[in-house]
N, C-alpha and C positions, 0 to 999 in steps of 0.2 A: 324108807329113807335111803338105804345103803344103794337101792335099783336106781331111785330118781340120783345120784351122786354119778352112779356109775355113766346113766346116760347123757348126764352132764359132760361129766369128763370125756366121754366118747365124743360129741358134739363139739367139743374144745377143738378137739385134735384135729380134728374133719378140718373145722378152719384154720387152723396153723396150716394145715399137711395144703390146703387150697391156695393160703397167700403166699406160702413158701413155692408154689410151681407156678405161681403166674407171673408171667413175662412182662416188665414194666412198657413203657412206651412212653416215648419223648417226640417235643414239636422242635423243628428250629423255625424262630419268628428273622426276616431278613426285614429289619429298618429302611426306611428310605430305598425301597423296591423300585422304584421306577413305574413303570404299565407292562413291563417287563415280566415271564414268568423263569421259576426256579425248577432247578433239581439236583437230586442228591446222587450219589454213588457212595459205598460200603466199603472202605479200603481194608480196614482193619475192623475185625470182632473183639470181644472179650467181657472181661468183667468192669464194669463201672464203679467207681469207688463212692460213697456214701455222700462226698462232695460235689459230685460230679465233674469233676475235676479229671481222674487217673481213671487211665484202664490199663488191668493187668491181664493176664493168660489170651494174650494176644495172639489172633491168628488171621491169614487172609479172609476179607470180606469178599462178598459174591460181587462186586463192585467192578473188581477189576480182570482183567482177561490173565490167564495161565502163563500168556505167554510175557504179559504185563510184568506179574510179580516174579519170572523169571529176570527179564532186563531191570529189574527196577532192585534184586540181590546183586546182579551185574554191578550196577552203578556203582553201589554202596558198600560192597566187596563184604556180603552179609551170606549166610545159609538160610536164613528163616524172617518169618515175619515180624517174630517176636525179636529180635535181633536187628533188622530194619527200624524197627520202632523206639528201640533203645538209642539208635543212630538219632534222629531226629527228632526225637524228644531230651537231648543231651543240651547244656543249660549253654554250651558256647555256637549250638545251632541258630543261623541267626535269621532272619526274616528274608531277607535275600534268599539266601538258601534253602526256606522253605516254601517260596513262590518257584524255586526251580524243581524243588521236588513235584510241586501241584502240577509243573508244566510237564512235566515227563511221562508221570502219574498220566494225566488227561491224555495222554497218546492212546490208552488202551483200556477204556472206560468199556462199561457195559449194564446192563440192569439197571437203569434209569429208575428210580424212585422219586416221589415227594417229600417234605417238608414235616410231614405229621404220624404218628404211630411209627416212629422208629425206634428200633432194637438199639441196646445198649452200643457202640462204636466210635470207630475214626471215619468222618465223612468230609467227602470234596462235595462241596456245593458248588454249580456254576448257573446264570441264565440259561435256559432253555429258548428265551427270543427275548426280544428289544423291544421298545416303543420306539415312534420318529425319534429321530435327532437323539437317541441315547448309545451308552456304549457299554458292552457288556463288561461285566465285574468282573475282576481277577478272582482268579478261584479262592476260595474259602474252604480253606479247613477247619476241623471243631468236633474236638469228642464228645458226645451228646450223652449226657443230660440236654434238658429244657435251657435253650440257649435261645439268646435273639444276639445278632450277629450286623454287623453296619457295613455294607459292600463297599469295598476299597474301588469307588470308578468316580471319572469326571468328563468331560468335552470340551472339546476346543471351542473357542469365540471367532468371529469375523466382523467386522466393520467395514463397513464405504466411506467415505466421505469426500466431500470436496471443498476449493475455496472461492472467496468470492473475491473477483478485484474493481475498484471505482476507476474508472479510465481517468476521470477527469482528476480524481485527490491524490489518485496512486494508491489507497488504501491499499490492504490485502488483509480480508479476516482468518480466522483461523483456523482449521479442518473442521467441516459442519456438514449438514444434511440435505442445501439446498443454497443455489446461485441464482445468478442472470447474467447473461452474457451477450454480447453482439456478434453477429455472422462473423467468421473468420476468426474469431477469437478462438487463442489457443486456452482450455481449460484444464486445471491441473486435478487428478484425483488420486484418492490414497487408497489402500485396502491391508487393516491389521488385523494379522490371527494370531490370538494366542493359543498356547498349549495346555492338554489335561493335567493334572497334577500326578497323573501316574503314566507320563510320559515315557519314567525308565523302565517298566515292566514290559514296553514293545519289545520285540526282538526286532521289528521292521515298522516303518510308519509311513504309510503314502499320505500323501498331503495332495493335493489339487484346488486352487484355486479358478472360479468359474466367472469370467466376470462378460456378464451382456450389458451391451453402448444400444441405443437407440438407434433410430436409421439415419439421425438429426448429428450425428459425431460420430469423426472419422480418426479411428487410432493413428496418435504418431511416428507410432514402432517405436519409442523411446523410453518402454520401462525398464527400471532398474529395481532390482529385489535385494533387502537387506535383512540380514541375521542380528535382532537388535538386544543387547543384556545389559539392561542397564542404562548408561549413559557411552556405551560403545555400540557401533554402528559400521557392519559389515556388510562390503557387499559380496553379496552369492549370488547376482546375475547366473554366472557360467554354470551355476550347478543347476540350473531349472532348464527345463525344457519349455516356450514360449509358444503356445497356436492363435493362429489367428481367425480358424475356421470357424464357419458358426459361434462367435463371440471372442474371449480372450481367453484361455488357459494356461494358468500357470503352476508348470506342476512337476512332481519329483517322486520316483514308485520309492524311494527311503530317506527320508528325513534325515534319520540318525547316521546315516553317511555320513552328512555335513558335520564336522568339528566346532565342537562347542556349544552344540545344540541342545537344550537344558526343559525342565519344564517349567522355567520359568522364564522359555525366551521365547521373541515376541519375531514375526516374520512379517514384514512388511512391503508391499509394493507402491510403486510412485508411476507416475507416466501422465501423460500431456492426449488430450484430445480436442479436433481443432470441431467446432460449431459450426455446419455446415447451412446451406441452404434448402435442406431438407428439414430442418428442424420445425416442431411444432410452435405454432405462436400460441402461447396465453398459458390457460390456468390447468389444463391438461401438462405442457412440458415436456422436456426427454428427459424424461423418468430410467435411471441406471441401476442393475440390482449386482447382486453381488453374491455368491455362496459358499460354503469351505465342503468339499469332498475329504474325508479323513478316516484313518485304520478304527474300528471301535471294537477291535476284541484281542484286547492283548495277552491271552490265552494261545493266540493261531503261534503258529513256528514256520518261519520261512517269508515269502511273498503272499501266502494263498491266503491272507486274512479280507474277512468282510468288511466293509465299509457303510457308510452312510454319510449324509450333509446334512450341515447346520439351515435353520430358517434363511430367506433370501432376505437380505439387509439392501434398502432403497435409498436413491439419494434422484435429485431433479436436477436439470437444467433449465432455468425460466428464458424466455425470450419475449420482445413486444412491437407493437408497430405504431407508427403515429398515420394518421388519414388525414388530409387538408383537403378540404374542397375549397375550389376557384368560385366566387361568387360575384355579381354588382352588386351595386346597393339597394337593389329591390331584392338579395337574397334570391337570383336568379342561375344558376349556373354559365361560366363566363369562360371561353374554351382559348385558345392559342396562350396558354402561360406555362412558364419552365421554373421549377423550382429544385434548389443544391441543399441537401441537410447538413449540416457542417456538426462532428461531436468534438468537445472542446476536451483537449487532452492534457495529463501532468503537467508536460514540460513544456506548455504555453504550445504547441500545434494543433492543428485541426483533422480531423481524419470526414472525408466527404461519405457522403450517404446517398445511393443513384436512389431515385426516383422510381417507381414502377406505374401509370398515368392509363388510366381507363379510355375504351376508344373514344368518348368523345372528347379526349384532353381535358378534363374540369374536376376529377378527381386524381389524387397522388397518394399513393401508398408508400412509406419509406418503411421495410421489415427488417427482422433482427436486431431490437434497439435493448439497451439494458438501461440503467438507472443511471442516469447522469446529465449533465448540464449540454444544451444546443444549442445554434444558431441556422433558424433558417433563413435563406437568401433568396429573394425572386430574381433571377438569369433571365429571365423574358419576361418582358410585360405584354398583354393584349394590345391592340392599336388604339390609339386616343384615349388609351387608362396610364393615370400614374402609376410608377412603380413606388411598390411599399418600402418602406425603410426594415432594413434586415430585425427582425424580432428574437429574439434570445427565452429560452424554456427548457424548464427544469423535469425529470422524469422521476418518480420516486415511486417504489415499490414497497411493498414488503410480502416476507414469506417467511415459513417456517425454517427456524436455521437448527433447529436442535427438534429433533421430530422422526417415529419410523415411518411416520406420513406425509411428510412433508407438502403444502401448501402456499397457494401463492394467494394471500387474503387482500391487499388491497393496491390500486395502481390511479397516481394520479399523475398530474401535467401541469405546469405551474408558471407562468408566462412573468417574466422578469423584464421584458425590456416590449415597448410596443402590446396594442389591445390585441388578447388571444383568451380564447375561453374554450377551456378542453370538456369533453364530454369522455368520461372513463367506461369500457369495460371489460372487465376483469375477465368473464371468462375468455372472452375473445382476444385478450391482451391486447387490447387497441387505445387508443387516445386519437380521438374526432374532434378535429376544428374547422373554422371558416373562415377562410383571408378573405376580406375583401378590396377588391379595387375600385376604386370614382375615377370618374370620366376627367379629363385634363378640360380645363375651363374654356368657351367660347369667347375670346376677346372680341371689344366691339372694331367695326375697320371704317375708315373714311371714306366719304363720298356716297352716291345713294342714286333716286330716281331723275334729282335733280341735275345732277354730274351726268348723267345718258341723256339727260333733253340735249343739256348742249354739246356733248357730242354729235348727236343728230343735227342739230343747226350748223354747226360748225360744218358737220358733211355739206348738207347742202350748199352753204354757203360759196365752199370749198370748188362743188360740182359745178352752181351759177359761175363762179368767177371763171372757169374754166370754158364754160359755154362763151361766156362773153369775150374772153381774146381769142376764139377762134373767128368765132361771127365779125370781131373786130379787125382779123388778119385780114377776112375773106372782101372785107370792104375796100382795103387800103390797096389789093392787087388791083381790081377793078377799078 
């Protein structure tokens, strides 16, 4: 009994003396990761306290370079690690103050680790890479124990938009995703980007706005860019730099230059582009995109930070044409005719619409037409056709106004004054009609075959009476 006790007790201590020299190991779990990956670095070692909470007999971690934890007693005007660590774990050390620590710290990293089986410690966690459109997380610090940790990062936004105006009501609706317009028409567009929410941890923020026009819209050169907080509305044209190469750019290598620039304020551009003659007809459209280039690692120090851009945000321009073929009334093709589109506008005038007329003169294309009330006019009629009385027709569209895809789903033609019957289609943005013209009526006229007999008598007679006072001269000499 006393042997089996003793090898008991022997066998005790074996496992005391085993869990006493084995070295814990801790995860940190990062929340809300991204596609992004992480790593760790070892600032400080020491002992873990039972809560995971403290660590005491603090010494530098393999984490950082020699020359690191020299500048970094520099700063803090300390001899030692453990003394450093007293510094900034002191209870009026404030959160500020400790993302400047990480940023200093991050100057002189080394030993790159993971997230799993770590040694009791003070660890900087940062991204190792990004997914698209994300921006890496301010560094993390966290004495480990078994920690999950929620990275302090977010991204800027960008929108396009544009408005639509009714020529004929004056309407004007309100920043949206998709217009129509007629040739020449000047069109107004917007472009908002907000800020990440840890805006203030840049030290520097390039911003660039990228915006591509169609081949169908020709910039006005008339943007104005404004600093918006609120219901106050600055403009900072002069601090952006404007290109006009290869699309539009509007951009600034430091944000936080600009006064007053918060992460909760809003950068705005405006500007005018006129709808050209190149523009597409129909259900295709000039389609406008729009995208934000911006700082996303507010770890960097200096200018030499990475970048990336937001998804490209789309907005359209619709445009349409109306087709009139010349006909007679055998629905025949009927050529020598001139016709004026007249669009009927706010303030009671008209604005003329030229004609574009196929070589045999019998059909008329009128292009870049939007939604609104018309009058067309025949200017020439063919010879011996009546001319038609002027016809009045309405255009109505619709298309998506709130949309990342914006579409143009239906397009009719609606004849208000005089018979017109349109034929719609949508992809081709057209409206097809047929005027036609009737012959001017054959009135009857007087007189006939009977009216030429006696002309013919009357000649002759005419001719006799003349034979006979000659004959009759010729008698009376003699």
């Amino acid at each position: 009994m006393k042997k089996l006790k003793l090898f008991l007790a022997t066998l005790l201590a074996l496992v005391f003396a085993f869990s006493a020299g084995k070295v814990k190991a801790y995860d940190i779990t990062v929340d809300n990761a991204g596609s992004g990956t992480y790593e760790s670095y070892r600032i400080f070692t020491g002992t873990l306290s039972e809560d995971g909470k403290t660590l005491s007999n603090i010494k530098w971690g393999d984490g950082i370079t020699e020359a690191g934890r020299t500048a970094l007693q520099e700063k803090y005007k300390v001899s030692s690690a453990a003394a450093l660590a007293e510094v900034i774990g002191a209870e009026g050390f404030t959160a500020t103050q400790a993302e400047e620590f990480a940023k200093e710290a991050g100057k002189y990293l080394q030993n790159a680790g993971g997230l799993t089986n770590l040694s009791a410690g003070y660890y900087l966690v940062q991204n190792k890479t990004v997914g698209s459109n994300e921006a890496y997380t301010n560094y993390i610090l966290e004495v480990v124990g078994n920690v999950t940790v929620t990275p302090k990062t977010d991204i800027p936004t960008l929108e396009k938009k544009v408005k639509d105006t009714d020529d004929t009501t004056g309407e004007v609706t309100d920043w949206q995703d998709s217009a129509d317009y007629d040739f020449d028409d000047s069109v107004p567009f917007q472009l908002t980007a907000t800020l990440p929410s840890n805006f203030d941890s840049y030290e520097t923020y390039y911003f660039e706005i990228t915006d591509s026009l169609s081949d169908g819209l020709t910039y006005n050169k008339d943007a104005k860019i404004y600093l918006v907080n609120g219901n106050q509305k600055d403009d900072v044209t002069q601090a952006f730099t404007i290109e006009t190469a290869d699309g539009l750019h509007f951009k600034i290598a430091n944000l936080k230059a600009i006064s007053g620039v918060t992460a909760s304020s809003k950068i705005v551009v405006e500007y005018t582009s006129t709808l050209n003659k190149s523009a597409v007809i129909g259900k295709v459209g000039n389609p406008n995109t729009a995208k934000l280039i911006y700082s996303n690692n507010p770890n960097s120090r200096g200018t030499a930070g990475s970048t990336t851009e937001t998804p490209e945000d789309t907005v359209i321009v619709f445009t349409y044409k109306t087709v009139v073929n010349k006909v007679d009334e055998n629905s025949k093709p009927l050529a020598r005719a001139e016709f004026t589109l007249y669009k009927k506008l706010a303030d009671g005038s008209q604005k003329a619409v030229t004609a574009i007329k196929n070589d045999a003169g019998t059909t008329f294309e009128f292009k870049g037409l939007d939604a609104g009330d018309y009058i067309l006019s025949e200017t020439t009629t063919p010879n011996g056709y009546n001319t038609i009385d002027d016809i009045k027709f309405t255009i109505t569209a619709e298309h998506d106004v709130l949309s990342d895809t914006p579409a143009l789903t239906s397009l009719s033609g609606n004849a208000t004054s005089g018979e017109l019957a349109f034929t719609a289609a949508v992809t081709e943005g057209s409206l097809s009609t047929d005027v036609v013209n009737k012959k001017g009526a054959t009135l009857p006229s007087t007189g006939g075959t009977g009216t030429r007999l006696l002309y013919v008598l009357g000649f002759i007679l005419i001719f006799g009476a003349g034979i006979l006072l000659v004959t009759k001269k010729r008698m009376d000499t003699k």
